[in-house]
C-alpha positions in Angstrom: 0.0 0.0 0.0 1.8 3.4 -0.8 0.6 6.7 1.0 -2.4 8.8 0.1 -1.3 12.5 -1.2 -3.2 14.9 0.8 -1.8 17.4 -1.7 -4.2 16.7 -4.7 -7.4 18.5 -5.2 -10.3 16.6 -5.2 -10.9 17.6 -8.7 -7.6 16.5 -10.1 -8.1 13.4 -8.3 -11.3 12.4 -9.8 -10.8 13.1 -12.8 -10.3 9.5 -14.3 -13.7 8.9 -12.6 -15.8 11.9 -13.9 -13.3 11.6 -17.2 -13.2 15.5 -16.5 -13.9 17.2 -20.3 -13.8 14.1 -22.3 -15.8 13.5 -24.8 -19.7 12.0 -23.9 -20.3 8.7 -25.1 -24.2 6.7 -24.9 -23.3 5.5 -21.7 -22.2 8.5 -20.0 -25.4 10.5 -21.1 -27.5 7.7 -20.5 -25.7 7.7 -16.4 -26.3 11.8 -16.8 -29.9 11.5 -17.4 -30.5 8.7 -14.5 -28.4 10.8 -11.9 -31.0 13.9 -12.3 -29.3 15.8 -15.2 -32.5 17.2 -17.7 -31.9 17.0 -20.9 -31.3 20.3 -21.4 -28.3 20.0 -19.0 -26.8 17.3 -21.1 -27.2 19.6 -24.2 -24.8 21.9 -22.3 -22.5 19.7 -21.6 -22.4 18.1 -25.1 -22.1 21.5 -26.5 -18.5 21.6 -24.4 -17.2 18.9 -24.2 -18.5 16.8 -27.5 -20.1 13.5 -28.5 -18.3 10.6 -29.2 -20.5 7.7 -30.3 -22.6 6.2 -32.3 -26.6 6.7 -32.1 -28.5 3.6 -33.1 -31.8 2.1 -32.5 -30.9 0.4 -29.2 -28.8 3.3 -28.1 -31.9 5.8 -28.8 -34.3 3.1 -26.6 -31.4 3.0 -24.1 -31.6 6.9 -23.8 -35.4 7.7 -23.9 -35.7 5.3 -20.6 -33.3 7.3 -19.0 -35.4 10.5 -20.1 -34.3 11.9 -22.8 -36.1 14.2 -24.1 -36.8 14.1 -28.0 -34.8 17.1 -28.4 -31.8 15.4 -27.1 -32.4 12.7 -29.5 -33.0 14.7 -32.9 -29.3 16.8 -31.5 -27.9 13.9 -31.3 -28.6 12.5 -34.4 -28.2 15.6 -36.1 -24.6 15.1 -35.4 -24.1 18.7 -34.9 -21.7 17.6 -31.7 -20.3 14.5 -33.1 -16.6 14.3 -33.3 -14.8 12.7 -36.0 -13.2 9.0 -35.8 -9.7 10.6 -35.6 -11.1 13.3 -33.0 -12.6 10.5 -30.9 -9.4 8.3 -30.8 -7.2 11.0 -30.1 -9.8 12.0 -27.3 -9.3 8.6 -25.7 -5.8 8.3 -25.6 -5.4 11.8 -23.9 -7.6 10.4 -21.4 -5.4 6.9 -20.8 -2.2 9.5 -20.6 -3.4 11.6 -18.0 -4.7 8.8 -16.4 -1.4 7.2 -16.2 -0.2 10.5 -15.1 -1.7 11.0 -12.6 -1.1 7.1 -11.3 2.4 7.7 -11.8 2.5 11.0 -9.8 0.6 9.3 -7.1 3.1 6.1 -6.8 6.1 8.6 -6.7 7.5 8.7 -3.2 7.4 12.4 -1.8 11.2 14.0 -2.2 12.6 15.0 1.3 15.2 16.6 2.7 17.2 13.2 3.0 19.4 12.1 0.3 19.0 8.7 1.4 16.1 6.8 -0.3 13.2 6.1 1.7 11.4 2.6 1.8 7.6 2.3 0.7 4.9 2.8 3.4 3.5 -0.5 4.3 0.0 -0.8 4.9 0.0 0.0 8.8 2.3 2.5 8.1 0.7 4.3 5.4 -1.1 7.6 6.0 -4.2 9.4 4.8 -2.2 12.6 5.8 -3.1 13.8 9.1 -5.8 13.9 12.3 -9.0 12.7 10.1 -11.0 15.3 12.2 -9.0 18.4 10.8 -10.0 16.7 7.4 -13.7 16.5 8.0 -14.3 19.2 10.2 -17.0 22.3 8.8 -17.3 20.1 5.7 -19.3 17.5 6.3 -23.4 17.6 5.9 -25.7 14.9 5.9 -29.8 14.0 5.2 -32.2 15.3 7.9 -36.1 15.5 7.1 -35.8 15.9 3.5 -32.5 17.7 3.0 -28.8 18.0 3.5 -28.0 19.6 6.8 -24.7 20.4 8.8 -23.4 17.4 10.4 -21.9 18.1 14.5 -18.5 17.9 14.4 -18.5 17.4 18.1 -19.7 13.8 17.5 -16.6 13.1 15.1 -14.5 13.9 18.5 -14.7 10.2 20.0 -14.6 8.5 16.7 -11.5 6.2 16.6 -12.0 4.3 13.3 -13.0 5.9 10.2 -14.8 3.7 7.0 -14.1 6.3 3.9 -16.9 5.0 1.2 -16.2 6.5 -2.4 -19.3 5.7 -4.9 -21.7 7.9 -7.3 -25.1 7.0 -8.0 -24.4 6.2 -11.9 -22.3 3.4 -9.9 -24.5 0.4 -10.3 -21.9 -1.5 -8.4 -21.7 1.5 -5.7 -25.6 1.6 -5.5 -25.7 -2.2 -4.8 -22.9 -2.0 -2.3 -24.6 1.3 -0.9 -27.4 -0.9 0.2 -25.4 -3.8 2.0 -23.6 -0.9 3.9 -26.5 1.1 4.9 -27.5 -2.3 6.5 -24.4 -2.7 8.2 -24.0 0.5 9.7 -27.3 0.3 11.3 -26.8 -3.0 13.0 -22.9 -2.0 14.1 -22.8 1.1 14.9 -25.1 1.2 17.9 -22.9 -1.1 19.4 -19.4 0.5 18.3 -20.2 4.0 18.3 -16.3 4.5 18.1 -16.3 4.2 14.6 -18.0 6.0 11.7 -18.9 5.8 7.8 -18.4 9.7 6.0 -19.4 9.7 2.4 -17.3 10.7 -0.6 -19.3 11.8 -3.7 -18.3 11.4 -7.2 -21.6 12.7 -8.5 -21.7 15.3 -11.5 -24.0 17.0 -9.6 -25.2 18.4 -6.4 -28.4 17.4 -7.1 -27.1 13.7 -8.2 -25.5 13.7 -5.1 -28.6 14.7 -2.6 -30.6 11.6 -4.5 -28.0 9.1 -4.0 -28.0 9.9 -0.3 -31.7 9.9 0.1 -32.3 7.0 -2.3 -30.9 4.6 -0.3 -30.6 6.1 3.0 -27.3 7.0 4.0 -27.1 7.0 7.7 -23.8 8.8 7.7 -21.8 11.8 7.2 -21.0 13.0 3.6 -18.1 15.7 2.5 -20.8 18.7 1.2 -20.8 18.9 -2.3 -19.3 22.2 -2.9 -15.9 21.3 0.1 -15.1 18.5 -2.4 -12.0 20.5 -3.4 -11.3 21.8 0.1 -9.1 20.4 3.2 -10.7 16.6 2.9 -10.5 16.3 -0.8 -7.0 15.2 -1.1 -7.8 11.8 0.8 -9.7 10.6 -2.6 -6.0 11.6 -4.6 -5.1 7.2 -5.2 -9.1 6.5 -5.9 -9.5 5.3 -9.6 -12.5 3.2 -9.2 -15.5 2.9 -7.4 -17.0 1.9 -5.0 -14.1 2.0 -3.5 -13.2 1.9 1.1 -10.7 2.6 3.3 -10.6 1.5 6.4 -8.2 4.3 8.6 -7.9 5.2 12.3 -8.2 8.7 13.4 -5.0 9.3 12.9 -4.9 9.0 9.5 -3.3 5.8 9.4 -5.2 3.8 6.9 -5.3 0.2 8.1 -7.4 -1.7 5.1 -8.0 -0.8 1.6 -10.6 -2.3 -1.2 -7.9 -1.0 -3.9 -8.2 -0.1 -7.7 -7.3 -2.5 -10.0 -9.7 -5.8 -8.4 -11.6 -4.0 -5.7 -12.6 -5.9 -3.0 -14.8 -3.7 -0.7 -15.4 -7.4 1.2 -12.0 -7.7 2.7 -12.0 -3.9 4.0 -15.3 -4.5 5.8 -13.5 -7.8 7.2 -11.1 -6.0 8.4 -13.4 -3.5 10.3 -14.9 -6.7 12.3 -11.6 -7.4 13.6 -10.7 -3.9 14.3 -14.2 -3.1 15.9 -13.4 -7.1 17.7 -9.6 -5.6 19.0 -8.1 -8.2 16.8 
């Protein structure tokens, strides 16, 4: 396990998730128009950032369940956003580069003042990057009677164990997961108040967001939408898929991982049992 780099920005650190100005394809209007985007929205966005797919008969049916509108379908087949084959292809490997850039970055060890090389963190070594509660502290909201709401820090004060969830609701996966956690949560943490769940978004939208919470009924702590980029953002800088958990103590010192490349969100909440048991 190397270290987490509290220096990234949120944004920066997301951006192989949200593929940041990429080009749209079926699937990631289709996703759009499921997390709350209007069709009109997705119009703005195609009008930036460009389509780069093909529209046929099953795509079309795929879209209009989602709810697009038949304006969105008659732009889209206009082709008045398309990009060209050439366009498209060189829009997807400038995606795989910065996406290998921004591994790479990530993997680098930090330089210090020390000439002598320094060995890799191991995973009860590594570090999210400081005293979680600084991190979360006046950024954290969550869903009270119908809305998102301040959470009380004061609460976070006694919390020794931290589960960091990562997910978006165009995440079928993270929705599916979502659920099993929501039922975990609410038959553990009565019993082990010392340890709490706090919410990552990778929504597109604050409004995506504030449905994926109350859909499924978080029970927990989220980072507020618009301090994504602040103090706690940096925690999500080695995220590249989701869902995605880490399992850290208040310290910062991250004690499980689900990991990128073959997830496995099962082993993290394994290791919470033995944490929460003093194994």
């Amino acid at each position: 396990m190397v270290r987490l780099l509290l220096g990234f920005w949120f944004f920066a650190s997301v951006s192989c998730l949200t593929a940041g100005l990429a080009p749209l394809t079926i699937k990631e209007v289709s996703l759009m128009l499921r997390s709350g985007y209007s069709s009109e929205a997705v119009l703005q966005e195609l009008s930036k950032r460009k389509f780069a797919d093909t529209l046929d008969p099953t795509s079309e049916e795929q879209l209009v369940k989602a709810g697009a509108t038949q304006s969105l379908i008659n732009t889209l087949e206009s082709g008045v956003y398309q990009l060209s084959a050439a366009e498209t292809a060189a829009a997807a490997e400038k995606q795989k580069s910065n996406a290998e850039k921004v591994s790479r970055t990530n993997l680098e060890p930090q330089a210090t003042s020390q000439s002598a090389p320094t060995k890799p963190a191991s995973p009860t070594e590594a570090q999210v990057g400081g005293d979680l509660y600084d991190h979360f502290k006046d950024d954290l909201v969550y869903w009270h009677e119908g809305s998102l709401v301040p959470f009380d820090d004061e609460t976070l004060q006694k919390k020794k164990f931290y589960l960091l969830f990562f997910s978006a609701i165009w995440s079928k996966e993270g929705r599916q997961f979502t659920s099993r956690l929501v039922d975990y949560y609410n038959h553990v943490a009565p019993q082990h108040p010392e340890f709490e769940v706090v919410f990552f978004s990778v929504d597109r939208s604050a409004f995506a967001m504030e449905n994926y919470i109350s859909q499924t009924n978080m029970p927990w702590p989220a980072i507020a939408f618009d301090k994504r980029s602040g103090k706690a953002g940096g925690i999500q800088s080695l995220v590249r898929e989701i869902p995605h958990l880490i399992l850290a103590d208040s310290t910062g010192k991250i004690l499980s991982d689900s990991g990128n490349d073959q997830p496995n969100l099962d082993k993290v909440m394994i290791d919470l049992d033995k944490v929460l048991a003093g194994n």
